[in-house]
C-alpha positions as CSV (number, residue, x, y, z in Angstrom):
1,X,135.1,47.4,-57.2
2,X,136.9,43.6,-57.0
3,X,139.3,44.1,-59.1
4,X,139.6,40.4,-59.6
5,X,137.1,40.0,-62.0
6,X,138.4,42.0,-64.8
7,X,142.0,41.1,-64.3
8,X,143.4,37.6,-65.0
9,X,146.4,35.6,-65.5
10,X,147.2,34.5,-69.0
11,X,150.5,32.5,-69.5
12,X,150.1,32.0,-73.0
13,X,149.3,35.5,-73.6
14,X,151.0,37.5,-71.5
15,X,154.0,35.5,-70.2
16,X,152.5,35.1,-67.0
17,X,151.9,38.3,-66.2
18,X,148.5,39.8,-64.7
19,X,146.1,41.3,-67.7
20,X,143.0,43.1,-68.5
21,X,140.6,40.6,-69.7
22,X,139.2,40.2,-73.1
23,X,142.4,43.1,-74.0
24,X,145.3,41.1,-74.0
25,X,146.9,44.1,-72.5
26,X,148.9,43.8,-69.5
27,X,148.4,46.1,-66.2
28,X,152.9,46.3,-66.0
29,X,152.6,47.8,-70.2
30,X,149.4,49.8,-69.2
31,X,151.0,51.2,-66.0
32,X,154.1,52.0,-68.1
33,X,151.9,54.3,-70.2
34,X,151.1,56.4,-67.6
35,X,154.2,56.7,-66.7
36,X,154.9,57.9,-69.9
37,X,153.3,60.8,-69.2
38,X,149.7,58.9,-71.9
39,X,146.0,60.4,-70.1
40,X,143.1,58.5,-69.1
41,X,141.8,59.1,-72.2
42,X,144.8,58.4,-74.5
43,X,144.7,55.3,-73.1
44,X,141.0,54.2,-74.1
45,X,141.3,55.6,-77.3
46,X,144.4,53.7,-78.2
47,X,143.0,50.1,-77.1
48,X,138.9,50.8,-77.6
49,X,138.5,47.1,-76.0
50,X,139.5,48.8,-72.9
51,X,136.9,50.3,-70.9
52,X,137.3,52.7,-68.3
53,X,136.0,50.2,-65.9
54,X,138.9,47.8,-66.6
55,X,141.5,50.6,-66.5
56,X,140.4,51.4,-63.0
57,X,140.7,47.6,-62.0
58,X,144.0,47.6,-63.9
59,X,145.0,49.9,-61.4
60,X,143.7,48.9,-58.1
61,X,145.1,45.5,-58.9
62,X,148.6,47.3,-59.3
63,X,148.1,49.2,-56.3
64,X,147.2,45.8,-54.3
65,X,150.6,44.7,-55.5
66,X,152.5,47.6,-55.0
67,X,151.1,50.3,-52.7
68,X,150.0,47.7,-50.0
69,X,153.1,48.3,-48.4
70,X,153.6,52.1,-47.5
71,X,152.1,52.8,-44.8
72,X,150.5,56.3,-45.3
73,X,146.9,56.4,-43.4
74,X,146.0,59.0,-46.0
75,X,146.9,56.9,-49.0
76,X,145.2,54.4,-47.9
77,X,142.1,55.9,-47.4
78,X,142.1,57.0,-50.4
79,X,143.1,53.6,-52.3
80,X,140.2,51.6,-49.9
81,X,137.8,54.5,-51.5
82,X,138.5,53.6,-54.9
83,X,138.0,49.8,-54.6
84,X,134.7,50.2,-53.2
C-alpha cells in the first residue's frame, strides 16, 4: 500500500499536520484514539468518511515517521508486510 496517496498535508485544515484525505481527520488525533484504548471498528463508525483503507495508510504513514527508527528485524518485517 503507498501510503502517500491517501494521506496529505493540509495547512489550512489541519494546522500543518499530515491527514487522511477527503476526512479532514488527522493521523496524530486518529493515533490518539487508539491510544485511548477506541477499536478498529469504533473508529469507522465514528468518522463513516473513513474507510478501512485510509485507516491502514493513516497508520503506515505514522509508522514511517515513527517506527523507522527501532531497529527490531522482526518489527520490521512485519511493518514492510503491511505496506505492501
Amino acid at each position: 500500500m503507498d501510503w502517500r496517496k491517501l494521506i496529505h498535508l493540509e495547512p489550512k485544515t489541519s494546522a500543518g499536520k499530515p491527514e487522511v484525505k477527503e476526512t479532514r481527520l488527522s493521523v496524530e488525533f486518529l493515533l490518539g484514539l487508539f491510544a485511548a484504548g477506541w477499536t478498529q471498528q469504533q473508529v469507522l463508525e465514528k468518522y463513516p468518511a473513513l474507510t478501512s483503507e485510509k485507516l491502514r495508510a493513516a497508520l503506515a504513514g505514522a509508522d514511517s515517521q515513527l517506527v523507522s527508527s527501532i531497529a527490531n528485524p522482526e518489527l520490521q518485517a512485519i511493518i514492510a508486510q503491511i505496506r505492501e
